[in-house]
PyMOL Python script that loads the backbone (N, CA, C, O; Angstrom):
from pymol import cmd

cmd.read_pdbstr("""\
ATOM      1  N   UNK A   1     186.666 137.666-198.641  1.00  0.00           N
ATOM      2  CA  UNK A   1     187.871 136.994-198.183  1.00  0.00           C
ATOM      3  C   UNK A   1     187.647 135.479-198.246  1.00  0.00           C
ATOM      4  O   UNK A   1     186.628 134.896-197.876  1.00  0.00           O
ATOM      5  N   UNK A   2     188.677 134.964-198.736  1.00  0.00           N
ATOM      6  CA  UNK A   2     188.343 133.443-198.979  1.00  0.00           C
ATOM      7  C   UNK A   2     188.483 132.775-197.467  1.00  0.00           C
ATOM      8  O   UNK A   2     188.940 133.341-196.474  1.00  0.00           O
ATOM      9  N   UNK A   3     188.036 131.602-197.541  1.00  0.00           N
ATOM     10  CA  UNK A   3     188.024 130.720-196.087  1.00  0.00           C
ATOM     11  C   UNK A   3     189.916 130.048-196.106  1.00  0.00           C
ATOM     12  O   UNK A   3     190.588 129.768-197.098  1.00  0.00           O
ATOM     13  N   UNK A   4     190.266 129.978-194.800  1.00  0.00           N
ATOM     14  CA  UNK A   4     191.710 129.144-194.538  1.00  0.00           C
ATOM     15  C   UNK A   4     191.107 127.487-195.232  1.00  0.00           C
ATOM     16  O   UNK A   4     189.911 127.195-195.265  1.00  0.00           O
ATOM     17  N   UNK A   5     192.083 126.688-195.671  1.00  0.00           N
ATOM     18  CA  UNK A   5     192.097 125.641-195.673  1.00  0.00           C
ATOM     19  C   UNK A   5     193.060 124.714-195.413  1.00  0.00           C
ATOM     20  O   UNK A   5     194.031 124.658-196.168  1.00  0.00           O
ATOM     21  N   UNK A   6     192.978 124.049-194.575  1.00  0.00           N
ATOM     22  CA  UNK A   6     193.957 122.996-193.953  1.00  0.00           C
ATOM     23  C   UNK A   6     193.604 121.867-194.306  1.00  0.00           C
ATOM     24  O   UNK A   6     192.396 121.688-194.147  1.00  0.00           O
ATOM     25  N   UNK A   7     194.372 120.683-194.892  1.00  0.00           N
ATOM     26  CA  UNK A   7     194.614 119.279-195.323  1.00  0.00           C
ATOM     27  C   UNK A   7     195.369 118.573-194.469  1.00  0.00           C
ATOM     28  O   UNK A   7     196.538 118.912-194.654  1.00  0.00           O
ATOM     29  N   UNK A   8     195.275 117.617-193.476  1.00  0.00           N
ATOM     30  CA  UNK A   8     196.015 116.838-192.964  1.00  0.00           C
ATOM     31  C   UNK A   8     195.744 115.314-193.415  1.00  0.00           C
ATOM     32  O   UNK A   8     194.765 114.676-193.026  1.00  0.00           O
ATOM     33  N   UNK A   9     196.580 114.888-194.149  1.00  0.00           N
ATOM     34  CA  UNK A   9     196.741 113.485-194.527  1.00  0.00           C
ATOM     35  C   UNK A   9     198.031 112.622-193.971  1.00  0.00           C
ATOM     36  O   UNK A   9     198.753 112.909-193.016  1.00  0.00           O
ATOM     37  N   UNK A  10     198.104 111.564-194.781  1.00  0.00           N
ATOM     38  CA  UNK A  10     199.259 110.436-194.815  1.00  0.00           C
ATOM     39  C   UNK A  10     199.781 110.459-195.598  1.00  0.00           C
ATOM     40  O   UNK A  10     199.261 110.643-196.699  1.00  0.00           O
ATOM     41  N   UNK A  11     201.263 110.258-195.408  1.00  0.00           N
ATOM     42  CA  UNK A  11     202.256 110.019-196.738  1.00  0.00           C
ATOM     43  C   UNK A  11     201.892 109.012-197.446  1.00  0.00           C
ATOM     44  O   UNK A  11     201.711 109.212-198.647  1.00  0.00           O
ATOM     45  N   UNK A  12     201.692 107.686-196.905  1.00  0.00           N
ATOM     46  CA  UNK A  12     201.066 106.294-197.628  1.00  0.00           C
ATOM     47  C   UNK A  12     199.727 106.222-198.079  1.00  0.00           C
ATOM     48  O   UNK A  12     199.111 105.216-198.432  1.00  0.00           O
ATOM     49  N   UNK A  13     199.230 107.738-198.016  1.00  0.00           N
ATOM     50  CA  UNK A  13     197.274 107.395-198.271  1.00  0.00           C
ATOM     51  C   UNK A  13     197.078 107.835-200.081  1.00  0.00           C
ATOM     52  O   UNK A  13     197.631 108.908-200.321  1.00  0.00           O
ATOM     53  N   UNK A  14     196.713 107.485-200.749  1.00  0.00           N
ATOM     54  CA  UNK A  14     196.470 107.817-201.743  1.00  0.00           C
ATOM     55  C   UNK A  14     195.567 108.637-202.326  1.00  0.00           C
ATOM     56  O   UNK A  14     195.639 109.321-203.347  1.00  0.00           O
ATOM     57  N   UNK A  15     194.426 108.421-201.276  1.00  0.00           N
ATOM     58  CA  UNK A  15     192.868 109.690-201.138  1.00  0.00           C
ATOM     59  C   UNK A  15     193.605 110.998-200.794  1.00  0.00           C
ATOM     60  O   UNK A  15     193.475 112.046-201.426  1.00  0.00           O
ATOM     61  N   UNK A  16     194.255 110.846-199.909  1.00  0.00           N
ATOM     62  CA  UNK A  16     195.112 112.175-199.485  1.00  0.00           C
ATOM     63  C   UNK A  16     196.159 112.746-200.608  1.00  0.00           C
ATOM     64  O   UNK A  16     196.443 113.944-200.614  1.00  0.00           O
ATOM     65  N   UNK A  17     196.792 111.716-201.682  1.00  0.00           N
ATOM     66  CA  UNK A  17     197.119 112.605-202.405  1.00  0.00           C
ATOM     67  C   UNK A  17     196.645 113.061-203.552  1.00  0.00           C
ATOM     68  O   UNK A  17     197.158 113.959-204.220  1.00  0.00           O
ATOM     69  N   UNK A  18     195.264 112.218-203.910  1.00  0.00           N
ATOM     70  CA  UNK A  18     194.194 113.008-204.811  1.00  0.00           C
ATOM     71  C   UNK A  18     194.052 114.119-203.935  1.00  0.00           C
ATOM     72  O   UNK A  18     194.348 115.198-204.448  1.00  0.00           O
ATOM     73  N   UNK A  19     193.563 114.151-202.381  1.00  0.00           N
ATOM     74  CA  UNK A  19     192.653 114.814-201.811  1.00  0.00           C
ATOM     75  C   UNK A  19     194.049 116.532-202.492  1.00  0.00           C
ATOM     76  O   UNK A  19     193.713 117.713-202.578  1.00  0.00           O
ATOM     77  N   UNK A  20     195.049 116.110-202.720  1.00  0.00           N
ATOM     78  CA  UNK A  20     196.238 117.350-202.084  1.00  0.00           C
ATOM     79  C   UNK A  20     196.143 117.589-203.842  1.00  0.00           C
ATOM     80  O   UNK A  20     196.055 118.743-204.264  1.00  0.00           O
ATOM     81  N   UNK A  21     196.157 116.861-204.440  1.00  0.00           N
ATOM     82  CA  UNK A  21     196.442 117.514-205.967  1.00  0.00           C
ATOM     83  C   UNK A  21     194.970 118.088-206.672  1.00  0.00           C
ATOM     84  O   UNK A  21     195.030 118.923-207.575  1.00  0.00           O
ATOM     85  N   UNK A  22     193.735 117.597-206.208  1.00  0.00           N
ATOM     86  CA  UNK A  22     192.522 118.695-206.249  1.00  0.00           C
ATOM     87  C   UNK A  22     192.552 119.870-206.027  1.00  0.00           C
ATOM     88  O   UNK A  22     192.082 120.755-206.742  1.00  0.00           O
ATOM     89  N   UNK A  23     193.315 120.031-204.638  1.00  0.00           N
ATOM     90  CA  UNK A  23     193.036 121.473-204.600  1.00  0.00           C
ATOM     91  C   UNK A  23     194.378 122.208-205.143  1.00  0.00           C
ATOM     92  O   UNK A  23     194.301 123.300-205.705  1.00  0.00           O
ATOM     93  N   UNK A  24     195.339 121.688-204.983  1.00  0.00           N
ATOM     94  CA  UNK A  24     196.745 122.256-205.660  1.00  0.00           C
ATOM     95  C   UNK A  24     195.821 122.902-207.437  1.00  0.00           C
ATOM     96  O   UNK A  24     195.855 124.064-207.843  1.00  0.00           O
ATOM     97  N   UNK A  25     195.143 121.773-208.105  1.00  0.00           N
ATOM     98  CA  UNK A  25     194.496 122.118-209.334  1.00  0.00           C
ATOM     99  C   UNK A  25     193.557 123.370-209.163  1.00  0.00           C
ATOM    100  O   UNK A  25     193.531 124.221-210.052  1.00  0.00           O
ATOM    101  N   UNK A  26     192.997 123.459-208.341  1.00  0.00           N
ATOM    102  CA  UNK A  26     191.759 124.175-207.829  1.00  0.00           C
ATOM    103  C   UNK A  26     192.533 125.949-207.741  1.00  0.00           C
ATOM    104  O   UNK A  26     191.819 126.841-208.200  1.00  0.00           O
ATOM    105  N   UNK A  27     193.651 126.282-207.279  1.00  0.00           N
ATOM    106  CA  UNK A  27     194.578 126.943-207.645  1.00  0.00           C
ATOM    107  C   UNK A  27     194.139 127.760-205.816  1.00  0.00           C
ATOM    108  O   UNK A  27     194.592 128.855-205.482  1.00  0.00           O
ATOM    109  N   UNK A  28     193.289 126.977-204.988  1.00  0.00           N
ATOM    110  CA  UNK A  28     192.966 127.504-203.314  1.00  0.00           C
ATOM    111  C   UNK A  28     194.316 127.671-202.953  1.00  0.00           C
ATOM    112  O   UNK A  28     195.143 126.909-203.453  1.00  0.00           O
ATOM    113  N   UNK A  29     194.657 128.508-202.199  1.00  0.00           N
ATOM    114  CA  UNK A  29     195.794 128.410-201.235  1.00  0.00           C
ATOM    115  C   UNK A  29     195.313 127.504-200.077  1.00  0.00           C
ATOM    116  O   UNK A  29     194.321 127.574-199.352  1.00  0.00           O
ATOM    117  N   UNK A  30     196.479 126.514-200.149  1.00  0.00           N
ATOM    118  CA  UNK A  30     196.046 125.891-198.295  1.00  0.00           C
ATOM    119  C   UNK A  30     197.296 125.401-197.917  1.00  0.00           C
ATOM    120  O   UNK A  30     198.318 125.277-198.592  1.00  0.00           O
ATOM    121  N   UNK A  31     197.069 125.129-196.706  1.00  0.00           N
ATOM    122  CA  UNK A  31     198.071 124.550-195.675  1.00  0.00           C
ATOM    123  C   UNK A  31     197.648 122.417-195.793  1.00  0.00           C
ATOM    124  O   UNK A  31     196.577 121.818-195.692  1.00  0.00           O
ATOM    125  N   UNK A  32     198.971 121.950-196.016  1.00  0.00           N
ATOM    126  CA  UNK A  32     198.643 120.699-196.029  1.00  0.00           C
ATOM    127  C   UNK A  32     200.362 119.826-195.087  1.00  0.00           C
ATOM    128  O   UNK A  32     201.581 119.858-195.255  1.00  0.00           O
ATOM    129  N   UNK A  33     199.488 119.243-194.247  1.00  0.00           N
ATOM    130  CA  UNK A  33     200.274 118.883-193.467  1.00  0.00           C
ATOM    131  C   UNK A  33     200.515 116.963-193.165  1.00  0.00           C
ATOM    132  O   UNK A  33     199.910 116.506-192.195  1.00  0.00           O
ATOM    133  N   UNK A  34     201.306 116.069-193.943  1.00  0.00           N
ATOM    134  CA  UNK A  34     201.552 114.969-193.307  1.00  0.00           C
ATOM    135  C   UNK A  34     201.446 114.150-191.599  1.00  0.00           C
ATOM    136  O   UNK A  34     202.326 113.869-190.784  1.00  0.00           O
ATOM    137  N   UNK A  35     200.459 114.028-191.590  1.00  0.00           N
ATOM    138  CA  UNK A  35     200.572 113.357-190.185  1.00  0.00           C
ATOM    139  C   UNK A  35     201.621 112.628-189.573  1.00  0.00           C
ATOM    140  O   UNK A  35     202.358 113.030-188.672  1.00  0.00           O
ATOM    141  N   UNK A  36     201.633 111.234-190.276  1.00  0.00           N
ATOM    142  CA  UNK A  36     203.066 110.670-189.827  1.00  0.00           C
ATOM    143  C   UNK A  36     204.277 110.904-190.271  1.00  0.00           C
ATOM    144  O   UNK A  36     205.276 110.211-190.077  1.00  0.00           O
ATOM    145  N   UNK A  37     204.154 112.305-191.128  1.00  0.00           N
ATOM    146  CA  UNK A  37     205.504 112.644-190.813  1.00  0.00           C
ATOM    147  C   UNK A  37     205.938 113.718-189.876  1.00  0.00           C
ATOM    148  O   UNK A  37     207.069 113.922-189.434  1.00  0.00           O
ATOM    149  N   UNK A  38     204.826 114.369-189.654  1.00  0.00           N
ATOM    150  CA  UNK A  38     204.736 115.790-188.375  1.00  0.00           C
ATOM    151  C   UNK A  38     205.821 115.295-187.021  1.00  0.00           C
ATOM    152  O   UNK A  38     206.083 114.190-186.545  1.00  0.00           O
ATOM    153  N   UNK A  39     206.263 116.642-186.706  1.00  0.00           N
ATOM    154  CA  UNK A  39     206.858 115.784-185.322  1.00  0.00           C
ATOM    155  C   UNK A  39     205.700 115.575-184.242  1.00  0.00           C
ATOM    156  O   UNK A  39     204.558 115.847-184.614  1.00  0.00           O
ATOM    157  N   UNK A  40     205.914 115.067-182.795  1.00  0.00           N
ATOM    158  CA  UNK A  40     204.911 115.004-182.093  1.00  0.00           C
ATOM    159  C   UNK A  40     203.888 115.900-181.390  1.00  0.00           C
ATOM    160  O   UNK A  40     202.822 115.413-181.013  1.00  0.00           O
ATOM    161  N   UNK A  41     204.232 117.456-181.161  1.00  0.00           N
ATOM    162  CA  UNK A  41     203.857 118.198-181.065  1.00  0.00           C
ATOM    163  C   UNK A  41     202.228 118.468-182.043  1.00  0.00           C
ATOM    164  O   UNK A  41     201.052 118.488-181.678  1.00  0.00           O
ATOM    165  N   UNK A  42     202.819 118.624-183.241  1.00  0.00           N
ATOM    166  CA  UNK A  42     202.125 118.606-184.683  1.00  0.00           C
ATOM    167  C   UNK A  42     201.324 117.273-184.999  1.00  0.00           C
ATOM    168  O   UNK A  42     200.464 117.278-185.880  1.00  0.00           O
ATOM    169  N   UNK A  43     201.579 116.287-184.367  1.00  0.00           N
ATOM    170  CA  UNK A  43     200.644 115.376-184.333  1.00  0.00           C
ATOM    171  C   UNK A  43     199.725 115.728-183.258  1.00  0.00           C
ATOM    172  O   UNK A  43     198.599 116.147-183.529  1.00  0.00           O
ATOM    173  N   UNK A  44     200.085 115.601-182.179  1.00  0.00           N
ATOM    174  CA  UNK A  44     198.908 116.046-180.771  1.00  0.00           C
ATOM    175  C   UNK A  44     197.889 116.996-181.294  1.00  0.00           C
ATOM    176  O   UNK A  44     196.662 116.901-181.287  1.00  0.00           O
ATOM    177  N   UNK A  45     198.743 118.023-181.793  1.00  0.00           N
ATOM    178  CA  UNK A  45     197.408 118.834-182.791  1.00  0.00           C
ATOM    179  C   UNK A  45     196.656 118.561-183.290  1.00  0.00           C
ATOM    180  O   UNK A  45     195.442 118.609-183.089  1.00  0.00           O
ATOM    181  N   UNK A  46     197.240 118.222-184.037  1.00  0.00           N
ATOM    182  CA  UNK A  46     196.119 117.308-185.416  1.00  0.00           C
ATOM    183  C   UNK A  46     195.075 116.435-184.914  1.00  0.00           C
ATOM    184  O   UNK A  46     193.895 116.539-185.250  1.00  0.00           O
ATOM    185  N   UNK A  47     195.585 115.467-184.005  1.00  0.00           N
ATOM    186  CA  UNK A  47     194.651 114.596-183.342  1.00  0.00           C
ATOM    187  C   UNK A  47     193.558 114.943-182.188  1.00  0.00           C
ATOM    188  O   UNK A  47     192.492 114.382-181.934  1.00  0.00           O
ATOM    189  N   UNK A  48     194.248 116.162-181.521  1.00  0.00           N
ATOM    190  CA  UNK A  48     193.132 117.149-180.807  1.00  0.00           C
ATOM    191  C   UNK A  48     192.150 118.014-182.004  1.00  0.00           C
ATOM    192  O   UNK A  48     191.066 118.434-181.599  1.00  0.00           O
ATOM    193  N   UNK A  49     192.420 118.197-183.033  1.00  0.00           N
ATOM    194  CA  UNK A  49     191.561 118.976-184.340  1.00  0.00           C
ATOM    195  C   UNK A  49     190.315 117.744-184.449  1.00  0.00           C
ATOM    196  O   UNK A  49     189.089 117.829-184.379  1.00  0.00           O
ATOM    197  N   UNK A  50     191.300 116.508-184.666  1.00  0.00           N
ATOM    198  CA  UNK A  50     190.260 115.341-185.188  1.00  0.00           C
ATOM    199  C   UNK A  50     188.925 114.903-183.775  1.00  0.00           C
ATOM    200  O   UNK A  50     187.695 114.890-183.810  1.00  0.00           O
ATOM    201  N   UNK A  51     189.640 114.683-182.980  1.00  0.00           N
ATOM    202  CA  UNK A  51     188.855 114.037-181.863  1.00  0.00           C
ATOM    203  C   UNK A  51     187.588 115.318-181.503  1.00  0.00           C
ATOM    204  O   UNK A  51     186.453 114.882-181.313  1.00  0.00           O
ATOM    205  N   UNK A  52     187.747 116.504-181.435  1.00  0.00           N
ATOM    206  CA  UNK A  52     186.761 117.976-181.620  1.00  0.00           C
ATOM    207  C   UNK A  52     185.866 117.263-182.701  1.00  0.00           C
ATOM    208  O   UNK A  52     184.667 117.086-182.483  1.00  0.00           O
ATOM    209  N   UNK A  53     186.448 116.868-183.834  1.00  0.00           N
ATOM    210  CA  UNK A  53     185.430 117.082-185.043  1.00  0.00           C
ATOM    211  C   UNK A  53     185.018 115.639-184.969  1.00  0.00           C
ATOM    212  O   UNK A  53     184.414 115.455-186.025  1.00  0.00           O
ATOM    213  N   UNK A  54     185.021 114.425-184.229  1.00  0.00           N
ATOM    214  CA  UNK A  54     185.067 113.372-184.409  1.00  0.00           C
ATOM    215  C   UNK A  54     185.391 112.266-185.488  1.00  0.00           C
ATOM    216  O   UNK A  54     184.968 111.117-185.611  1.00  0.00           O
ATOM    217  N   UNK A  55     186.045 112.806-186.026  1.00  0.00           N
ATOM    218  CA  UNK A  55     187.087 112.294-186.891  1.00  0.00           C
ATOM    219  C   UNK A  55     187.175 111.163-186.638  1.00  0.00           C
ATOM    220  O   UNK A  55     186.950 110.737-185.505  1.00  0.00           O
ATOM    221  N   UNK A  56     187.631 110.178-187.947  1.00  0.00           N
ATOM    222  CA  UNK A  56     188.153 109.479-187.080  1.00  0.00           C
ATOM    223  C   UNK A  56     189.381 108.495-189.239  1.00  0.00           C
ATOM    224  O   UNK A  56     189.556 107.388-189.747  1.00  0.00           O
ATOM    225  N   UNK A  57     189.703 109.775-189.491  1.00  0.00           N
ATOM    226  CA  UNK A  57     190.386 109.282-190.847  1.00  0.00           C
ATOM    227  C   UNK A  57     190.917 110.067-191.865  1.00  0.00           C
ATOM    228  O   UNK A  57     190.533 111.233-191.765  1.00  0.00           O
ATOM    229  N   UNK A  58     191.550 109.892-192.671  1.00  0.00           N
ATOM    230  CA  UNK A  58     192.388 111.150-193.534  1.00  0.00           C
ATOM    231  C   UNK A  58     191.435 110.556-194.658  1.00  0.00           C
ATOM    232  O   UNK A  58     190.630 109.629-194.562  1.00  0.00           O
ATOM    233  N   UNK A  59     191.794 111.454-195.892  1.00  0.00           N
ATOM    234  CA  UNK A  59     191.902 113.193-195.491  1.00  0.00           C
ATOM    235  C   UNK A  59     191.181 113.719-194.688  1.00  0.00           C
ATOM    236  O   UNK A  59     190.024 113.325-194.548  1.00  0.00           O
ATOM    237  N   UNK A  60     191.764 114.886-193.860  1.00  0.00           N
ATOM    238  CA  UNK A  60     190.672 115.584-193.084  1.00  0.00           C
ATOM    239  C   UNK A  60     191.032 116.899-193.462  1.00  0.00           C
ATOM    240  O   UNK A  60     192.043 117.545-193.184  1.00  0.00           O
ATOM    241  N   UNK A  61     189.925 117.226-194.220  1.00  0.00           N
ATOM    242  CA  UNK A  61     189.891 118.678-195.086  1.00  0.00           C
ATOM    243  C   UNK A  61     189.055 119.574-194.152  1.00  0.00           C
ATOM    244  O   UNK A  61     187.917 119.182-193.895  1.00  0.00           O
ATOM    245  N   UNK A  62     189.578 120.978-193.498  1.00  0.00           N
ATOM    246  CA  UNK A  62     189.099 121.916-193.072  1.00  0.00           C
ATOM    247  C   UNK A  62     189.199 123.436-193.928  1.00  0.00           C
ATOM    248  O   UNK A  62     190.238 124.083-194.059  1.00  0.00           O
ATOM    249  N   UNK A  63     187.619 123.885-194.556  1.00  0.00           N
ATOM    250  CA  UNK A  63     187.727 124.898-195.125  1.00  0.00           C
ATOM    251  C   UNK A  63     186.172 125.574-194.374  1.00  0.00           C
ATOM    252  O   UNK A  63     184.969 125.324-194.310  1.00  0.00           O
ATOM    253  N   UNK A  64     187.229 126.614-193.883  1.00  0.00           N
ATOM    254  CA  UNK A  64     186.738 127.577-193.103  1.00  0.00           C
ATOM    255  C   UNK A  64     186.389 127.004-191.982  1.00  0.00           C
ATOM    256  O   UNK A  64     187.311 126.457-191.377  1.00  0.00           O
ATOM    257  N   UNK A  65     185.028 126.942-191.372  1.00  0.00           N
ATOM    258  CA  UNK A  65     184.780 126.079-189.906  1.00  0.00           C
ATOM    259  C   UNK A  65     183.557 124.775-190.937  1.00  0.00           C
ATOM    260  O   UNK A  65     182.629 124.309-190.277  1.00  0.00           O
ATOM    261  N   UNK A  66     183.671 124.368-192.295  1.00  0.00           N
ATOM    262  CA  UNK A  66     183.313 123.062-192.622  1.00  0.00           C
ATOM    263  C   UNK A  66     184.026 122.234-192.767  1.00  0.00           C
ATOM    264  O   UNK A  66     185.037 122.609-193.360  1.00  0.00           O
ATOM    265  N   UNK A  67     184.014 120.780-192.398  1.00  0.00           N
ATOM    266  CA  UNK A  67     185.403 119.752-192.383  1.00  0.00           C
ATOM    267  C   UNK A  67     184.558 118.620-192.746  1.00  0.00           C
ATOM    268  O   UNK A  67     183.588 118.278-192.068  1.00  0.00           O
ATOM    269  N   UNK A  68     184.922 118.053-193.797  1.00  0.00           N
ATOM    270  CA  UNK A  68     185.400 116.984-194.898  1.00  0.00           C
ATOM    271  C   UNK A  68     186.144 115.580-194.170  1.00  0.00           C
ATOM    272  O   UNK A  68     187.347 115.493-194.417  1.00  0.00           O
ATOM    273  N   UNK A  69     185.797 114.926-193.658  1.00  0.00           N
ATOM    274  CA  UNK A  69     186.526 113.176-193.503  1.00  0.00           C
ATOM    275  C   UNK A  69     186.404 112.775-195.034  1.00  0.00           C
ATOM    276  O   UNK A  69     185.343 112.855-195.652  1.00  0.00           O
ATOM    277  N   UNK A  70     187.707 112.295-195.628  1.00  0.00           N
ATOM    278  CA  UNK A  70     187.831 111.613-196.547  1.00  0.00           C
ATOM    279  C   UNK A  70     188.110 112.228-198.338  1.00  0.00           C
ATOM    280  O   UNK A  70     188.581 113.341-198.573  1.00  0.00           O
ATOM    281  N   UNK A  71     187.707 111.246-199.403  1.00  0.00           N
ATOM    282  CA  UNK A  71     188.535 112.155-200.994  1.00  0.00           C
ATOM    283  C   UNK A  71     186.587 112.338-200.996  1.00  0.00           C
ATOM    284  O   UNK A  71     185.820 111.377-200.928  1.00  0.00           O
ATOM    285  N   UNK A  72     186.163 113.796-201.090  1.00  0.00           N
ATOM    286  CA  UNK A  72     184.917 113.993-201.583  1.00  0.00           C
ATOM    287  C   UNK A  72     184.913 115.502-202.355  1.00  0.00           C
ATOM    288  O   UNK A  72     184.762 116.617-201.855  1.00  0.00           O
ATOM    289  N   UNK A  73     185.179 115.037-204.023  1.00  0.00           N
ATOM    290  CA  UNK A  73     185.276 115.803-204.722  1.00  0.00           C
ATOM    291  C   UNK A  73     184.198 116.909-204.999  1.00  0.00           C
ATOM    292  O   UNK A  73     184.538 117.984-205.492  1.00  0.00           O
ATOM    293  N   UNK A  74     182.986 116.652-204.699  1.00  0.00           N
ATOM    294  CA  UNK A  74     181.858 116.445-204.966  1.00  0.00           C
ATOM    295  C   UNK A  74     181.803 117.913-204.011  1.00  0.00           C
ATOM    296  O   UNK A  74     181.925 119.057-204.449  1.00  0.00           O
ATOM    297  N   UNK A  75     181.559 117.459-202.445  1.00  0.00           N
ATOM    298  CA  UNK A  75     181.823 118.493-201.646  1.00  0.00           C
ATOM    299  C   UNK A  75     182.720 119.490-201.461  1.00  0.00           C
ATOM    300  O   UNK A  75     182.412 120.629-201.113  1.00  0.00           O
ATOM    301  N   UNK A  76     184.059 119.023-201.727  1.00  0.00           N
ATOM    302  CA  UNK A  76     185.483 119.636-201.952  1.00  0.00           C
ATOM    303  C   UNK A  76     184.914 121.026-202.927  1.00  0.00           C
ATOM    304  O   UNK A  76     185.230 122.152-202.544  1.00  0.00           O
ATOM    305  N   UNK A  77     184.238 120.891-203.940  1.00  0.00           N
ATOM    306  CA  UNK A  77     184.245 121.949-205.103  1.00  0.00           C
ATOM    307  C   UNK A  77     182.945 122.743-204.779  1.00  0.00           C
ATOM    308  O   UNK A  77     182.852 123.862-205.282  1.00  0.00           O
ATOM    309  N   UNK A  78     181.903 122.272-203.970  1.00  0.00           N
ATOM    310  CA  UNK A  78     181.102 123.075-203.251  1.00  0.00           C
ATOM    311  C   UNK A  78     181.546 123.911-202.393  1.00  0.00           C
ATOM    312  O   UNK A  78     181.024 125.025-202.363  1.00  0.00           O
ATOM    313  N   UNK A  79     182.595 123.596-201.499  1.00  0.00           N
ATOM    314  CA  UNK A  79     183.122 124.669-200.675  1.00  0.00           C
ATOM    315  C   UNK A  79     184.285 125.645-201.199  1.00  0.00           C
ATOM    316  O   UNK A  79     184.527 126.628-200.499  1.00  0.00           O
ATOM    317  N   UNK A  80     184.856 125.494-202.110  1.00  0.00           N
ATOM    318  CA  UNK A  80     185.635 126.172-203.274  1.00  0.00           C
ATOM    319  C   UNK A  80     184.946 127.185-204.022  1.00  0.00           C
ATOM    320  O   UNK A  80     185.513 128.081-204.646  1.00  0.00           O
ATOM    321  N   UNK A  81     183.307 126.962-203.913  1.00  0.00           N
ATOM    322  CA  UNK A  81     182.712 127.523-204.900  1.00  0.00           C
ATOM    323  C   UNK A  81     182.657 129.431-204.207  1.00  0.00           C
ATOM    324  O   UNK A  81     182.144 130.320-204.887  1.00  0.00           O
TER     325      UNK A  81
END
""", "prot")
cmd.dss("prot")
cmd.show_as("cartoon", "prot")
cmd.util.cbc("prot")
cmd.orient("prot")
């Protein structure tokens, strides 16, 4: 069974939309969610996900229970593998 993957980025980030068209290419199913455009609810989330993982920046790529700060292709295709 493959791992969940969740993407939470920025509409204005550009790493985030490499980070979103890697895996769109990659052909993974995932969940990818805009931060500032989420309503507030969906932000509190997100930011309770980040502050757990100490986060502290988009992209924040979660596949399976490993999480990714930032565009790291490198790692991205290791956990794909």
């Amino acid at each position: 069974m493959k791992k969940p993957i969740h993407i939470y980025g920025l509409s204005t980030c550009p790493w985030c939309r490499k980070t979103k068209a890697l895996f769109t290419k990659s052909g993974a199913p995932f969940d990818y969610v805009d931060y500032d455009l989420a309503d507030e609810p969906t932000q509190a989330k997100i930011m309770a996900e980040l502050d757990a993982a100490g986060a502290n920046g988009f992209p924040f790529v979660k596949v399976g229970a490993d999480i990714v700060i930032g565009y790291q292709p490198e790692r991205f295709a290791q956990l794909l593998a």
